[in-house]
C-alpha positions as CSV (number, residue, x, y, z in Angstrom):
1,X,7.9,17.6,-21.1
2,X,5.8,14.2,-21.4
3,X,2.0,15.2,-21.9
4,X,-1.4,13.5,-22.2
5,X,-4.0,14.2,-24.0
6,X,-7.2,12.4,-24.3
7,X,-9.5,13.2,-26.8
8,X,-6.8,13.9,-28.8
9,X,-8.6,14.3,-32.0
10,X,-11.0,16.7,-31.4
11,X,-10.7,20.3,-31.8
12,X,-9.5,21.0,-28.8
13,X,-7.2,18.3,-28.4
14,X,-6.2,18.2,-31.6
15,X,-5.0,22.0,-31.2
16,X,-3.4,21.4,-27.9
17,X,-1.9,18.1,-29.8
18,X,-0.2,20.7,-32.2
19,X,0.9,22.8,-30.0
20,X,2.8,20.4,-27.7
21,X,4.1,18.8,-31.0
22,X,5.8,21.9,-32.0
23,X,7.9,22.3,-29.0
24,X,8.4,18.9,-28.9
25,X,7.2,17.3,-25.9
26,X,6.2,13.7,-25.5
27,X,3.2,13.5,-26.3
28,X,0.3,10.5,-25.3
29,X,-2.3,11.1,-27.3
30,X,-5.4,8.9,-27.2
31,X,-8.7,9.5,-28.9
32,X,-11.8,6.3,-30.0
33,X,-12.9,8.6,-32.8
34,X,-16.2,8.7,-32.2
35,X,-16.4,12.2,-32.9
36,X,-13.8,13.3,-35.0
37,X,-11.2,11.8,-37.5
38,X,-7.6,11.0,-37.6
39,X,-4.9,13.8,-37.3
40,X,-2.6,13.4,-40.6
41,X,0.7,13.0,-39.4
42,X,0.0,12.6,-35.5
43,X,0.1,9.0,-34.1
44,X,-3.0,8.8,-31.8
45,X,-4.0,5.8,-30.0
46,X,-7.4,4.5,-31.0
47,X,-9.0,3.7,-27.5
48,X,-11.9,4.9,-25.5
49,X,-10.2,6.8,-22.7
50,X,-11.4,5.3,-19.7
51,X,-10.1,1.9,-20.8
52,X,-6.9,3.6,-22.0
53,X,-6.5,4.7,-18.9
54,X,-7.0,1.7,-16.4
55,X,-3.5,0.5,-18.5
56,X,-1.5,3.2,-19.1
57,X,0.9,3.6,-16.2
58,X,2.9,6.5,-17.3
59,X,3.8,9.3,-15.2
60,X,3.4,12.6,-17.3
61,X,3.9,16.1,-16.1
62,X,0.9,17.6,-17.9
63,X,-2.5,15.5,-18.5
64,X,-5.3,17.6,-20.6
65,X,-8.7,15.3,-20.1
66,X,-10.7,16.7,-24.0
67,X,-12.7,13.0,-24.0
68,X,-16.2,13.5,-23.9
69,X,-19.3,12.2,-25.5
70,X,-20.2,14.2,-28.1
71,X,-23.3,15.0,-30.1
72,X,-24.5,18.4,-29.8
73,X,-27.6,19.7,-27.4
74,X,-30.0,17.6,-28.9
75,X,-28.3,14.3,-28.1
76,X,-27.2,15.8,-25.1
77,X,-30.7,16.8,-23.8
78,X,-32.5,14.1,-26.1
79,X,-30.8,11.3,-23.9
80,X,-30.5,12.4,-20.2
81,X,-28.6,8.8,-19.4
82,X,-26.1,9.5,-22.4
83,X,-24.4,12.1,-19.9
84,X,-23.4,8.8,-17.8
85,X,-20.8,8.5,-20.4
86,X,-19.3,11.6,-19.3
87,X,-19.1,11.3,-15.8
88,X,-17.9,8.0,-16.1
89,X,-14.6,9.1,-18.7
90,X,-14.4,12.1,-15.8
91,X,-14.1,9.8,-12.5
92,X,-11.2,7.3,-14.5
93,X,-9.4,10.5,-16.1
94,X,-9.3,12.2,-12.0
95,X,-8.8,8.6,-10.6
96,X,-5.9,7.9,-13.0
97,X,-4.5,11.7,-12.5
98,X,-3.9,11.8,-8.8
99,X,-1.3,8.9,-9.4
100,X,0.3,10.0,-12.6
101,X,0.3,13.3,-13.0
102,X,0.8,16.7,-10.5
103,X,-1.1,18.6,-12.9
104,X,-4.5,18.8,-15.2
105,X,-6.3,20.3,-17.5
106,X,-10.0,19.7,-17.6
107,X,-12.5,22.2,-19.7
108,X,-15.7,22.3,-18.5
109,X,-18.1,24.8,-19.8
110,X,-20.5,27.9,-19.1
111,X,-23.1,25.5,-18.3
112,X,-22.1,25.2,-15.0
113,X,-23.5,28.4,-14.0
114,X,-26.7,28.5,-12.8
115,X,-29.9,28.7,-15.4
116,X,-31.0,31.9,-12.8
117,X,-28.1,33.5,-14.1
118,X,-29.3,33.2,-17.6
119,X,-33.1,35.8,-17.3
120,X,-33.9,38.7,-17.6
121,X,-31.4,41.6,-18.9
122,X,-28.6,39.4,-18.5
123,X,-25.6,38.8,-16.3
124,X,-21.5,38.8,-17.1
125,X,-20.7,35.6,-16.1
126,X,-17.3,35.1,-13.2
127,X,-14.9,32.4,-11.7
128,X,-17.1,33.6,-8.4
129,X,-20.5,32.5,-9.3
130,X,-20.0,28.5,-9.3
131,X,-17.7,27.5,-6.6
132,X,-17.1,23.5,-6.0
133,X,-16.4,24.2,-2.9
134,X,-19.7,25.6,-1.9
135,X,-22.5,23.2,-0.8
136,X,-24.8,25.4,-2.4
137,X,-24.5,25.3,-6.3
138,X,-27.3,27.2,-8.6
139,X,-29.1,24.7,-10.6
140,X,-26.7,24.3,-13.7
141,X,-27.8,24.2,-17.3
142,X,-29.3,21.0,-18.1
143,X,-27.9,17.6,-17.8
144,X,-24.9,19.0,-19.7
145,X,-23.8,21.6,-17.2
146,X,-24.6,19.0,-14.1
147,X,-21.9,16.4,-15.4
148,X,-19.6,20.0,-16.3
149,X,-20.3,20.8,-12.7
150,X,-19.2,17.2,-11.2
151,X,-16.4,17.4,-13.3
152,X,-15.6,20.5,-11.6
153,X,-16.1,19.0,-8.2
154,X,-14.2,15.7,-8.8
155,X,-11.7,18.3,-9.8
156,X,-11.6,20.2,-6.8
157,X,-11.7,16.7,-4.6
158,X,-8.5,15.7,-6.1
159,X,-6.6,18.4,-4.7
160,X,-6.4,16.6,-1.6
161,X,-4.6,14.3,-3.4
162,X,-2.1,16.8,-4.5
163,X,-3.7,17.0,-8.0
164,X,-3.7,20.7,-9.8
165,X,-6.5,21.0,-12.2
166,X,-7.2,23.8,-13.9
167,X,-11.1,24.0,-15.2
168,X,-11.4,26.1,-18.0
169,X,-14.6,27.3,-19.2
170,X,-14.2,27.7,-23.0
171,X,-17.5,29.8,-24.2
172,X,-18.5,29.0,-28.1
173,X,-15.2,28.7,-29.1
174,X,-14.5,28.0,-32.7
175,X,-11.6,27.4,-35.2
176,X,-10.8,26.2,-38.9
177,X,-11.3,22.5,-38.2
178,X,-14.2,22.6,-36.3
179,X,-17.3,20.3,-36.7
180,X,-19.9,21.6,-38.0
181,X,-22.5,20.0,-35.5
182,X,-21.5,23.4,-33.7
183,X,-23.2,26.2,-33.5
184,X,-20.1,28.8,-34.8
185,X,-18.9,27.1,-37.9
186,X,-22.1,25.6,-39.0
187,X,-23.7,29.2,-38.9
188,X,-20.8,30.2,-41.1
């Protein structure tokens, strides 16, 4: 299997990275390292993944889109216009996708449910309360959870392209390895 993974170095990525490794795919792996270092013994491409990706024109049968911006809330909410970033590695990993790949992997997060959804006594959370299909979307959480959300939507508008993206939702995941500018392991 030929895979690509952008973001490659950070903890998801680097994970998924290991995984594919092990069973031996082919694996593209592309990270700037902004946010995270080198993997010892994986060869990633040093390269901001939009740029990467306006060159690289390799069909794959899996692409898993990890590049983001990173920083935490603070920078997140501190800097509204830093969420441009995001949206902008989003639109050139779904641009690049439809034409290279017949399926993707792209995590978005818990932010994309409304902030209603977040009073009062509480409220489990489900695939069916955010649907990019809808035309009527609950105010997300924050800057963060609107670029989540149009990453959700530019996920569900390349389908008629004949992309398949799965959006994953990861909440507070952790794992050895993990920064600690997250919550999880700086807590422990």
């Amino acid at each position: 299997m030929r895979v690509l993974i952008t973001g490659a170095a950070g903890f998801l990525g680097r994970n998924f990275l290991e995984y594919h490794k092990s069973k031996g795919d082919t694996v593209y792996a592309v990270d700037d390292f902004s946010n995270a270092q080198p993997v010892p013994g994986y060869p990633i491409m040093q390269s901001d993944a939009a740029s990467f990706l306006h060159s690289f024109d390799v069909r794959v049968d899996l692409a898993y889109h990890f590049a983001s911006p990173g920083g935490g809330r603070i920078k997140i909410e501190g800097d509204p216009l830093f969420n441009a970033d995001s949206l902008r590695l989003d639109s050139e990993f779904f641009r690049w996708a439809v034409n290279h790949t017949t399926t993707a992997v792209y995590p978005s997060s818990s932010a994309v449910y409304g902030v209603d959804f977040q009073t009062g006594s509480g409220q489990a959370l489900g695939e069916g309360l955010f649907d990019p299909a809808s035309t009527q979307w609950p105010a997300p959480d924050e800057m963060y959870g609107f670029t989540k959300m149009a990453g959700e939507v530019l996920a569900y508008k390349s389908a008629q392209y004949g992309l398949n993206t799965l959006c994953i939702r990861p909440f507070s995941g952790y794992g050895g390895t993990q920064s600690l500018q997250y919550p999880i392991p700086s807590i422990c």
